[in-house]
SEVEXTOR-756395 format. One line per 4 residues: number of its first residue (from 0); their letters; for each residue x, z, y of N, C-alpha, C, CB. Coordinates in steps of 0.05 Angstrom, whole numbers, plus 5000, padded with zeros to 4 digits. Glycine has a CB too. Example, Ala and Ser with C-alpha at 12.3 -4.5 7.8 and 13.67 -1.06 7.14 Angstrom:
0) AS) 5264:5156:4886:5246:5156:4910:5264:5156:4934:5226:5181:4911 | 5257:5142:4955:5273:5143:4979:5258:5157:5001:5282:5114:4988
This chain:
0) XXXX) 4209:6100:3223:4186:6103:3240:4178:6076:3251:4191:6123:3263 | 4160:6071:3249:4152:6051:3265:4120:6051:3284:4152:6029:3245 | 4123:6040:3313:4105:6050:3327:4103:6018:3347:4114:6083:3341 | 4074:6017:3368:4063:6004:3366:4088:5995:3396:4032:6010:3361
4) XXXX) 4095:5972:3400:4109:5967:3420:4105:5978:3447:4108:5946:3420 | 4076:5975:3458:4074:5989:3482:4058:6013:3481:4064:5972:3501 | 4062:6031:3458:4068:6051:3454:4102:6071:3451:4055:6048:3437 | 4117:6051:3445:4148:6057:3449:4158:6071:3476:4163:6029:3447
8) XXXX) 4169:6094:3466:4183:6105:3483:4208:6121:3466:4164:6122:3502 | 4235:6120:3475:4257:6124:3457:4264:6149:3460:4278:6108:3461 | 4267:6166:3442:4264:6198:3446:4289:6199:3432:4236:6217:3433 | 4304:6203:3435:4334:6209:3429:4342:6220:3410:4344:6221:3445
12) XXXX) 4351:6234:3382:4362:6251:3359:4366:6260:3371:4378:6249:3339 | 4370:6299:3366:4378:6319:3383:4403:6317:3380:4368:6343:3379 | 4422:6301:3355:4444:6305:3345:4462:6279:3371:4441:6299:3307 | 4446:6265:3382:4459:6254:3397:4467:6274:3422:4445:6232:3401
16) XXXX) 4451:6293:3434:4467:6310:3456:4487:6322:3458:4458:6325:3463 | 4506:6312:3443:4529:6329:3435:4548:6304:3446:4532:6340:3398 | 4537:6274:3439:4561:6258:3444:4578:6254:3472:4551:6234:3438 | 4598:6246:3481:4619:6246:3499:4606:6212:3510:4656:6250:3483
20) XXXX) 4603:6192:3487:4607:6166:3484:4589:6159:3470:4628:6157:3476 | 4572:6134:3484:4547:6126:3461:4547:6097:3465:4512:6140:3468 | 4541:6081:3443:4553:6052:3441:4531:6036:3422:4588:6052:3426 | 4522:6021:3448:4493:6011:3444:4502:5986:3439:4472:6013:3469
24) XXXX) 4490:5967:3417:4505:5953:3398:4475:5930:3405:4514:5972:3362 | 4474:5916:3427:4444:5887:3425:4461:5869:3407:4431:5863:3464 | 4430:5855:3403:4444:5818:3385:4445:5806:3421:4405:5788:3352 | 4458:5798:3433:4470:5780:3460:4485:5752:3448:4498:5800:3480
28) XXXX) 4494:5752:3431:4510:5736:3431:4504:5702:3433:4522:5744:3412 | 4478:5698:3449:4466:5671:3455:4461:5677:3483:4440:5660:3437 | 4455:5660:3492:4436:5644:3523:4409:5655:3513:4435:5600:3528 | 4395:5652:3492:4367:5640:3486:4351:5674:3490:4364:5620:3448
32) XXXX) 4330:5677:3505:4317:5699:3509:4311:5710:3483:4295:5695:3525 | 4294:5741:3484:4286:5750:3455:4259:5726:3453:4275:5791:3452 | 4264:5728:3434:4265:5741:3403:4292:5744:3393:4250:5722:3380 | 4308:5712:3398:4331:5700:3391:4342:5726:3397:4342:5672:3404
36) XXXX) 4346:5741:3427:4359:5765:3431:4355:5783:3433:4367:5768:3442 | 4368:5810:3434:4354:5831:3442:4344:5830:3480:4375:5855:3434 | 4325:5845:3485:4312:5844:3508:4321:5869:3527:4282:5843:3501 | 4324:5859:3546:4336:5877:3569:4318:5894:3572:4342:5865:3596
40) XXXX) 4287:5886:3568:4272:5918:3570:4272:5933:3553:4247:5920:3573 | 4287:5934:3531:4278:5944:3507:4312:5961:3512:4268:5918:3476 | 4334:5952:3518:4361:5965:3520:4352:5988:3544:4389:5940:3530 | 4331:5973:3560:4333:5997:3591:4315:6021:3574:4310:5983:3631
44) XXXX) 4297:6022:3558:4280:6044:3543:4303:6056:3536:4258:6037:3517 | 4319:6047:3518:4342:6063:3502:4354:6078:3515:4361:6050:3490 | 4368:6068:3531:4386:6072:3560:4372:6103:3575:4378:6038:3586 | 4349:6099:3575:4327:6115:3596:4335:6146:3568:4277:6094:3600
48) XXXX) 4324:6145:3549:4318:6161:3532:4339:6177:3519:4305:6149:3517 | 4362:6159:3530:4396:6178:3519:4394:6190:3547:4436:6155:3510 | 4401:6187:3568:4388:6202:3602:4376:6220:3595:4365:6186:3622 | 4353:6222:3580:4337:6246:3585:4351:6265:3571:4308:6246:3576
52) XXXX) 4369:6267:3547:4375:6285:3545:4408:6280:3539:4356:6296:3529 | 4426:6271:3555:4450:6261:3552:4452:6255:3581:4453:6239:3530 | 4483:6266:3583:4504:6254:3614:4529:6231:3593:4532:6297:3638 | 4523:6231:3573:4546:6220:3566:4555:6188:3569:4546:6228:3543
56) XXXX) 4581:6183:3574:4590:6155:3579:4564:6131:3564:4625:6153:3560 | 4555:6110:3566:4540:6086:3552:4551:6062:3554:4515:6082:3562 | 4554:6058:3530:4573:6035:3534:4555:6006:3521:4606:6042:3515 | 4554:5989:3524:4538:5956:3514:4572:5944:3499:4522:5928:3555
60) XXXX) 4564:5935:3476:4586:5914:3470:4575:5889:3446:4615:5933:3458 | 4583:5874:3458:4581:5852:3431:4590:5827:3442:4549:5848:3416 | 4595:5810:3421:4622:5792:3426:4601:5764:3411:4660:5805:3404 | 4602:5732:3423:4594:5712:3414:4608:5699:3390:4592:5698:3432
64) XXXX) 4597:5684:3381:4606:5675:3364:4633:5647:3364:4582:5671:3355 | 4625:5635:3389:4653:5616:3398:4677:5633:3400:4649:5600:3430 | 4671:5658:3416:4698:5671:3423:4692:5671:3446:4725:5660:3416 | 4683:5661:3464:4683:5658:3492:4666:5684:3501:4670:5629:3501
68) XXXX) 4681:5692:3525:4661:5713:3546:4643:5714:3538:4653:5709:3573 | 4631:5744:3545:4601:5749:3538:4584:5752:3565:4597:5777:3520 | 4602:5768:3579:4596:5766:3612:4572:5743:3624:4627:5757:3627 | 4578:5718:3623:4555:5698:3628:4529:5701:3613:4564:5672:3621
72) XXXX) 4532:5708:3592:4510:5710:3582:4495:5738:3582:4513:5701:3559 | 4503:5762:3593:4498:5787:3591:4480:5782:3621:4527:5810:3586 | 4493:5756:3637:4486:5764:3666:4455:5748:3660:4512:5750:3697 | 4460:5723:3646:4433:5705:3644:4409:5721:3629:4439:5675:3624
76) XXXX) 4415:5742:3606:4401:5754:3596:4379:5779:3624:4421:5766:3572 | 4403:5782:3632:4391:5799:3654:4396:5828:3645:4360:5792:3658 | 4422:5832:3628:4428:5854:3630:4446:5872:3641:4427:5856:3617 | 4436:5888:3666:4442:5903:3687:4431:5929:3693:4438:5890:3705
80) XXXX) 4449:5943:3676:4443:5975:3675:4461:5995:3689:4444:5984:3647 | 4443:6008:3705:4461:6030:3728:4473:6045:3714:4446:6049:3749 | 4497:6049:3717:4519:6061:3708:4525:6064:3673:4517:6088:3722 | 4525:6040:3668:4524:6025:3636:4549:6009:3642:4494:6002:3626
84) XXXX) 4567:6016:3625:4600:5999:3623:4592:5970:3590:4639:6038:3607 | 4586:5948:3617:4592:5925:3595:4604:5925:3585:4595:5906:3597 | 4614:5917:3555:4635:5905:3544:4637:5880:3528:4643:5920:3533 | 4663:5868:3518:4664:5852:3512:4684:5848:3490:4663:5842:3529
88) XXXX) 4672:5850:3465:4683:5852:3438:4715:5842:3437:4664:5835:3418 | 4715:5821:3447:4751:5799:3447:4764:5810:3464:4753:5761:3457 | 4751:5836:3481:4771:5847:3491:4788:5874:3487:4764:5847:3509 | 4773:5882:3457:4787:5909:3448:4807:5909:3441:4778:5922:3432
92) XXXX) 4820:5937:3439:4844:5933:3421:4830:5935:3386:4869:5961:3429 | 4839:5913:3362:4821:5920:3344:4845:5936:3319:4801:5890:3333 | 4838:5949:3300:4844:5971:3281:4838:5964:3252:4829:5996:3290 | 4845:5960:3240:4844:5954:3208:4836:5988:3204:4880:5940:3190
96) XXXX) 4806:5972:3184:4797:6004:3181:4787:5993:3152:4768:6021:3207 | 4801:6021:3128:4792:6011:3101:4762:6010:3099:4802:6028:3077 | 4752:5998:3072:4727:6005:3065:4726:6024:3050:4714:5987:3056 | 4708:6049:3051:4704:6073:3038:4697:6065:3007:4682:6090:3053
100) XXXX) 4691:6040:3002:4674:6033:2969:4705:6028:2960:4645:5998:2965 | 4715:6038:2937:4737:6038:2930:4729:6007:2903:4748:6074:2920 | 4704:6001:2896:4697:5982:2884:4678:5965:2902:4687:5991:2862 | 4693:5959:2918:4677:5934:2945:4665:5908:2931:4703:5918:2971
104) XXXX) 4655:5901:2959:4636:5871:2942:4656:5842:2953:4591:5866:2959 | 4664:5851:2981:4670:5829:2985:4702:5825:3000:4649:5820:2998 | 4704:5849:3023:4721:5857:3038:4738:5890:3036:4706:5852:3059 | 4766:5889:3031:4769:5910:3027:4773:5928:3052:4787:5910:3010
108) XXXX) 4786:5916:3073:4781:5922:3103:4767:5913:3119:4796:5920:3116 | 4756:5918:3148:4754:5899:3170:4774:5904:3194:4726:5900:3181 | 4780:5894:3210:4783:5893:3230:4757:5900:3255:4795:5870:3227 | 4769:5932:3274:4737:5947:3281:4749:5940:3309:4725:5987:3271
112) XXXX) 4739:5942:3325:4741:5944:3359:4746:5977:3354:4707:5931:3384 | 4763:5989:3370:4767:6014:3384:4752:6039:3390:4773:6008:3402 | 4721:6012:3413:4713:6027:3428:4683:6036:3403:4711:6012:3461 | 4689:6021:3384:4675:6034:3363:4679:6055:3356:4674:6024:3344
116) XXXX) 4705:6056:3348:4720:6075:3344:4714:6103:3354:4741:6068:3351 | 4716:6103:3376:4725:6124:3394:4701:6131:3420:4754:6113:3408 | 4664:6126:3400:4646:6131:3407:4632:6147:3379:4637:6108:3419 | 4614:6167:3397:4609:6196:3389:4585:6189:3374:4605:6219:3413
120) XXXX) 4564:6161:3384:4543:6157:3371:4536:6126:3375:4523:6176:3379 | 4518:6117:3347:4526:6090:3350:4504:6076:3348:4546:6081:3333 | 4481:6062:3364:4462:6052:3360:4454:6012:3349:4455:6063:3383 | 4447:6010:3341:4448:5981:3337:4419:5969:3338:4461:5975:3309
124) XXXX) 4415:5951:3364:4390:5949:3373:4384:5916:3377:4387:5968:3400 | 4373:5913:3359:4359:5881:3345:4337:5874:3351:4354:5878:3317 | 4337:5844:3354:4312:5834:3344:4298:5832:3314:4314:5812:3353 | 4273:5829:3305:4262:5823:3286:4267:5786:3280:4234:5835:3291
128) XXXX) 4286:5785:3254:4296:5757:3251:4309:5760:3218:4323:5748:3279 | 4301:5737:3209:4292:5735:3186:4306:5699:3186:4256:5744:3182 | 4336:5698:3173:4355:5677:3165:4347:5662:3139:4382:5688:3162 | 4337:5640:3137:4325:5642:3107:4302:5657:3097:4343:5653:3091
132) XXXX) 4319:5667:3073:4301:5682:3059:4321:5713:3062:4294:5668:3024 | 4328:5719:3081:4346:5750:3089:4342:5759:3114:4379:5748:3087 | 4337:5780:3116:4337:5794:3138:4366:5793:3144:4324:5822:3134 | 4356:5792:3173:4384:5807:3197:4372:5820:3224:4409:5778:3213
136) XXXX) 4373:5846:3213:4360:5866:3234:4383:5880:3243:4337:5887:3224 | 4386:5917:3233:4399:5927:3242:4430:5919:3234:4389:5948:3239 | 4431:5924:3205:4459:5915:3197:4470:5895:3193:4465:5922:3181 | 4455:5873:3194:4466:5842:3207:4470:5842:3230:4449:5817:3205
140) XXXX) 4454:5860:3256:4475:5861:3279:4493:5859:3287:4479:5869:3286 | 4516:5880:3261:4535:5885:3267:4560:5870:3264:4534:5903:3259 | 4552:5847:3250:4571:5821:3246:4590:5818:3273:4551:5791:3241 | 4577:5813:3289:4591:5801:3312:4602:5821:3341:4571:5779:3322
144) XXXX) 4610:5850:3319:4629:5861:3329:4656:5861:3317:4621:5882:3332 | 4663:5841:3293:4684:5838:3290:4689:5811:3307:4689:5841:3264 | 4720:5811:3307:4739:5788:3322:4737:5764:3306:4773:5796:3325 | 4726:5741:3320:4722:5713:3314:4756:5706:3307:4706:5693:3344
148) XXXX) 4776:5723:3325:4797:5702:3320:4811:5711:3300:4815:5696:3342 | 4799:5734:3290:4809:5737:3258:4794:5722:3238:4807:5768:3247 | 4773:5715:3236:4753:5711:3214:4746:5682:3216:4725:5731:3216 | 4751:5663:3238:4742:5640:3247:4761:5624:3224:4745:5635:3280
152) XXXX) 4776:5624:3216:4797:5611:3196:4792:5583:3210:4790:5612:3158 | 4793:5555:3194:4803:5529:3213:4782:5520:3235:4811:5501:3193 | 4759:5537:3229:4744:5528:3246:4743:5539:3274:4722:5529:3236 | 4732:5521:3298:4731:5546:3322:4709:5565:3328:4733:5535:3349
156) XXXX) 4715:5575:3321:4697:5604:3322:4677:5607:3301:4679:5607:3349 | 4661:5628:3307:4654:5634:3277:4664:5650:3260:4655:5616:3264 | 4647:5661:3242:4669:5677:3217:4667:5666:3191:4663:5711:3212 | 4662:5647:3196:4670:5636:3176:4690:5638:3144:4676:5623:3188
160) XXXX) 4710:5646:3158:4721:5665:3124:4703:5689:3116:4757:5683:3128 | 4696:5698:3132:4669:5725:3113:4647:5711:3097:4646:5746:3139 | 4631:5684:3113:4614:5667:3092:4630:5665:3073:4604:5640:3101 | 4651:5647:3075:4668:5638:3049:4664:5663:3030:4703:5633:3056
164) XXXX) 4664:5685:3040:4665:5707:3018:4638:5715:3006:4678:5733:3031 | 4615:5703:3021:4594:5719:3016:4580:5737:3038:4602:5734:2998 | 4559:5724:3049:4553:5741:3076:4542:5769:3070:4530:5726:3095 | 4525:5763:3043:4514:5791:3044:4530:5808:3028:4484:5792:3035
168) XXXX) 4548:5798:3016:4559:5821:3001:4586:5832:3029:4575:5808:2964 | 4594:5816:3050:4606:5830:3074:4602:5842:3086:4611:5825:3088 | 4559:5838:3098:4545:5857:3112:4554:5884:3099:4515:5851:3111 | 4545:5886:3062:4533:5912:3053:4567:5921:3061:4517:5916:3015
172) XXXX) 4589:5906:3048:4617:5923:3056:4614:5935:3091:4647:5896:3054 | 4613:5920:3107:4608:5929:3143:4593:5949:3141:4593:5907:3165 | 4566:5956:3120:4549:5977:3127:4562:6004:3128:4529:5979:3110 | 4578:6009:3104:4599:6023:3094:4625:6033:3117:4611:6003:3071
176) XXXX) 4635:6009:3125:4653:6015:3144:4653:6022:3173:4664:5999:3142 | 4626:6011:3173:4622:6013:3209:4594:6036:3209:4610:5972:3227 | 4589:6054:3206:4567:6075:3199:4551:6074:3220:4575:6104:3193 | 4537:6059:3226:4526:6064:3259:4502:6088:3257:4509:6030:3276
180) XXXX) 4498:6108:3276:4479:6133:3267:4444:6117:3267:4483:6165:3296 | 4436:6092:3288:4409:6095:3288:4409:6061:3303:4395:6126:3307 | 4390:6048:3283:4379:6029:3290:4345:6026:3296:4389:6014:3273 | 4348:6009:3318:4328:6006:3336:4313:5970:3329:4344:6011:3370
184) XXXX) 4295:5961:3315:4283:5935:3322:4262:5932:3328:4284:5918:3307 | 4267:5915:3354:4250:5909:3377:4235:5886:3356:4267:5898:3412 | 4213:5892:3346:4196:5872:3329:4163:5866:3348:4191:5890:3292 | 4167:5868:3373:4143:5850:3388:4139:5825:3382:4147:5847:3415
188) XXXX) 4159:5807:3366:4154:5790:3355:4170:5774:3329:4150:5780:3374 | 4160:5771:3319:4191:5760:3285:4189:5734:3290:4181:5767:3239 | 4216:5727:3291:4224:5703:3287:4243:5688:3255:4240:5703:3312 | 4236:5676:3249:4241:5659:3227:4255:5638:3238:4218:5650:3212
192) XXXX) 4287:5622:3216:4291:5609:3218:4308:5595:3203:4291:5611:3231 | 4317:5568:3199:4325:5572:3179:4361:5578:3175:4313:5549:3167 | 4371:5571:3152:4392:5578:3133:4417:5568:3149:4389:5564:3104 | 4418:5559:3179:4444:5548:3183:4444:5565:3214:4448:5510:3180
196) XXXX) 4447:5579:3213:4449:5599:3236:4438:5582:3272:4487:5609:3235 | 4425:5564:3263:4409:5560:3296:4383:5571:3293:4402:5525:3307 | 4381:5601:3314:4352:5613:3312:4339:5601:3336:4350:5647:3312 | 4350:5583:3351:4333:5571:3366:4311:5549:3356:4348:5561:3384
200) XXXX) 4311:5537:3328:4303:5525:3316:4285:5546:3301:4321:5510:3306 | 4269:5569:3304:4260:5580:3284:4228:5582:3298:4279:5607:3274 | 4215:5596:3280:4185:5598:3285:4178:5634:3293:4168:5585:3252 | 4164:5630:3317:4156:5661:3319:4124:5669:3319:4168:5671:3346
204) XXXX) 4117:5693:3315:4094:5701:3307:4095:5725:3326:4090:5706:3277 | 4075:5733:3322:4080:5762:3346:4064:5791:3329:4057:5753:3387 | 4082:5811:3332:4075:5822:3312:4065:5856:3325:4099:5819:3290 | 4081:5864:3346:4073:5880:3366:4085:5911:3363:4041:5880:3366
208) XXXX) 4103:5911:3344:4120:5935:3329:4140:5938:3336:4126:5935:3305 | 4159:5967:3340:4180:5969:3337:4192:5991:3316:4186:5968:3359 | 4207:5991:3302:4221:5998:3281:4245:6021:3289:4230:5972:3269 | 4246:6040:3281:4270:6060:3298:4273:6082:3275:4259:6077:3334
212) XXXX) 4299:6080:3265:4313:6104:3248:4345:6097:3234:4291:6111:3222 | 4343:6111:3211:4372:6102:3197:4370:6068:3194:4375:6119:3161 | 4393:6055:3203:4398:6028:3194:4392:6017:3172:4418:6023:3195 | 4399:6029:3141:4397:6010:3119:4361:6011:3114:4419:6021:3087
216) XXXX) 4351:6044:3117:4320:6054:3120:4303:6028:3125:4316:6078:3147 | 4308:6035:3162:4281:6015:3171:4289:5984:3166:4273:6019:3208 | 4316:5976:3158:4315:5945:3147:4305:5941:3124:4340:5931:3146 | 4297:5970:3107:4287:5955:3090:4256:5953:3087:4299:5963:3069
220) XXXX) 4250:5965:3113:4219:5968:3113:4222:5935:3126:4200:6000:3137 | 4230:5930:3135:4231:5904:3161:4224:5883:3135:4270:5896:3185 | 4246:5892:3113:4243:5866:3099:4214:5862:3079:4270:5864:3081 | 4203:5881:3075:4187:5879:3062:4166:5873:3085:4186:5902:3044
224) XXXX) 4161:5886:3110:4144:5867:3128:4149:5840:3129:4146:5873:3155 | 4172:5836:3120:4173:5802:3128:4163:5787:3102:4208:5791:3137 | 4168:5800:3073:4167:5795:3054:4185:5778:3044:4148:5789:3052 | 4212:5789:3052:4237:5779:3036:4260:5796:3028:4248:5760:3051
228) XXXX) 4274:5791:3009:4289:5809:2989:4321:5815:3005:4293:5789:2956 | 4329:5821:3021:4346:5826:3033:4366:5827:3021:4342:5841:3045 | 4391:5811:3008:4409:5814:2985:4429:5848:3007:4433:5773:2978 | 4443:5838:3019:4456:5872:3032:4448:5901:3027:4451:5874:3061
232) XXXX) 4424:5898:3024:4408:5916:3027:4408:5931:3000:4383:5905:3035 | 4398:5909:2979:4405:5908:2957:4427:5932:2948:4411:5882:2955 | 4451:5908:2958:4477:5920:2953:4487:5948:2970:4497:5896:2959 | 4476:5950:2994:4482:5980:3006:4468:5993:2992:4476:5988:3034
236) XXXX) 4451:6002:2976:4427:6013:2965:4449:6034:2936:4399:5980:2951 | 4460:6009:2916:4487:6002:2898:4504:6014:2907:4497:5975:2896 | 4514:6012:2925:4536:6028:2940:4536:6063:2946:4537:6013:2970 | 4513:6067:2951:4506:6094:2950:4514:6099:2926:4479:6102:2956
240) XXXX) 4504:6094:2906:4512:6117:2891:4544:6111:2874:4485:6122:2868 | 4546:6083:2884:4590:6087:2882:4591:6120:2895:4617:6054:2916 | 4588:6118:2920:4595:6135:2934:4595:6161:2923:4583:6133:2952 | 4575:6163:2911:4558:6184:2899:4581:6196:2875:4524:6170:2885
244) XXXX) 4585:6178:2861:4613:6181:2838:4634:6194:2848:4628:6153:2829 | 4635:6171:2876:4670:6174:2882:4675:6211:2887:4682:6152:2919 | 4651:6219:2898:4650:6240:2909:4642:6265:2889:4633:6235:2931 | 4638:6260:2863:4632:6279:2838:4661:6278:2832:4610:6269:2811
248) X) 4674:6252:2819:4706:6252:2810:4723:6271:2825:4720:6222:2814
């Protein structure tokens, strides 16, 4: 679905009123306002719209890329939600969780945070941002809920051993392993930038949309708004119908 930004209002899956635990998944992991991030008004819509029809726990988590606290930057962002439990990815306990593709692309496990784990519904709520020539909306979000101090190899911070492997063939593995139910991109404006991960260096346009449904779905509408070939996407696409096998055999 996609609808006009200040037309947006977040109406909840009925399938979410059932959850105990709901685990709202922003891009935070900079200083730099949206675009670069997700936007505190856009988490308070979400926030507002699980309320209307949900008492259940809400939890925020995501972790930077140094490794360092997220806390400073959650406070500079300005995100402060009444009775919303921050979190902070480097502080979970984390779980080696296989990948369901028994013919993976890149990774045969990850390493998941817990509180992933042990939430009932799982949103992943982005900016419109475009790396190169690849989208990273909903399921490039999810990168930087794994642990830097597993994946950072000699460098400090970073995950650097997952590039080594192939970013997009790790995303499409993460899509697989980490199932989040519903992604949200806040596309009031797309930002571009280039190939070495500084989106503060990128170019924005303003586009006035936001994007809301299944994760691999609306990224791939995103990418074709942007007019680029999303390799993950690609490969989650491929992966279905592994799945599709594994589950005839």
């Amino acid at each position: 679905m996609i609808v006009r930004d200040s037309d947006f209002v977040f109406k909840a899956p009925p399938q979410l009123s059932w959850a105990r635990r709901v685990l709202i998944k922003p891009c935070a992991g900079y200083t730099l306002p949206y675009p670069v991030t997700t936007s505190a008004r856009m988490l308070d819509k979400v926030i507002k719209g699980i309320r209307e029809i949900s008492n259940a726990d809400i939890l925020i988590a995501d972790g930077t890329p140094t490794g360092e606290s997220i806390y400073p930057i959650y406070k500079s962002l300005g995100y402060d939600f009444h009775h919303v439990l921050m979190l902070d990815v480097r502080d979970s306990i984390f779980i080696e969780v296989e990948n369901p593709l028994t013919q993976f692309y890149a990774v045969e496990s990850f390493w998941v945070p817990n509180i992933v784990l042990r939430s009932d519904f799982l949103i992943s709520v982005s900016p419109f941002k475009v790396r190169g020539d690849s989208g990273r909306f909903s399921v490039g979000n999810l990168l930087s809920l794994l642990p830097v101090s597993k994946y950072q190899g000699d460098e400090q911070g970073g995950w650097r051993t997952l590039y080594e492997l192939g970013i997009e063939k790790v995303l499409a593995d993460l899509y697989y392993t980490l199932p989040f139910d519903l992604g949200v991109i806040e596309a009031s404006q797309k930002l571009h930038y280039p190939d070495d991960d500084d989106p503060s260096q990128g170019d924005v346009e303003d586009y006035g949309r936001v994007l809301l449904g299944e994760p691999h779905e609306i990224d791939l509408e995103a990418s074709q708004i942007a007019g680029v070939e999303t390799e993950h996407l690609r490969l989650i696409s491929e992966g279905r119908g592994q799945l599709e096998d594994q589950m005839d055999s």
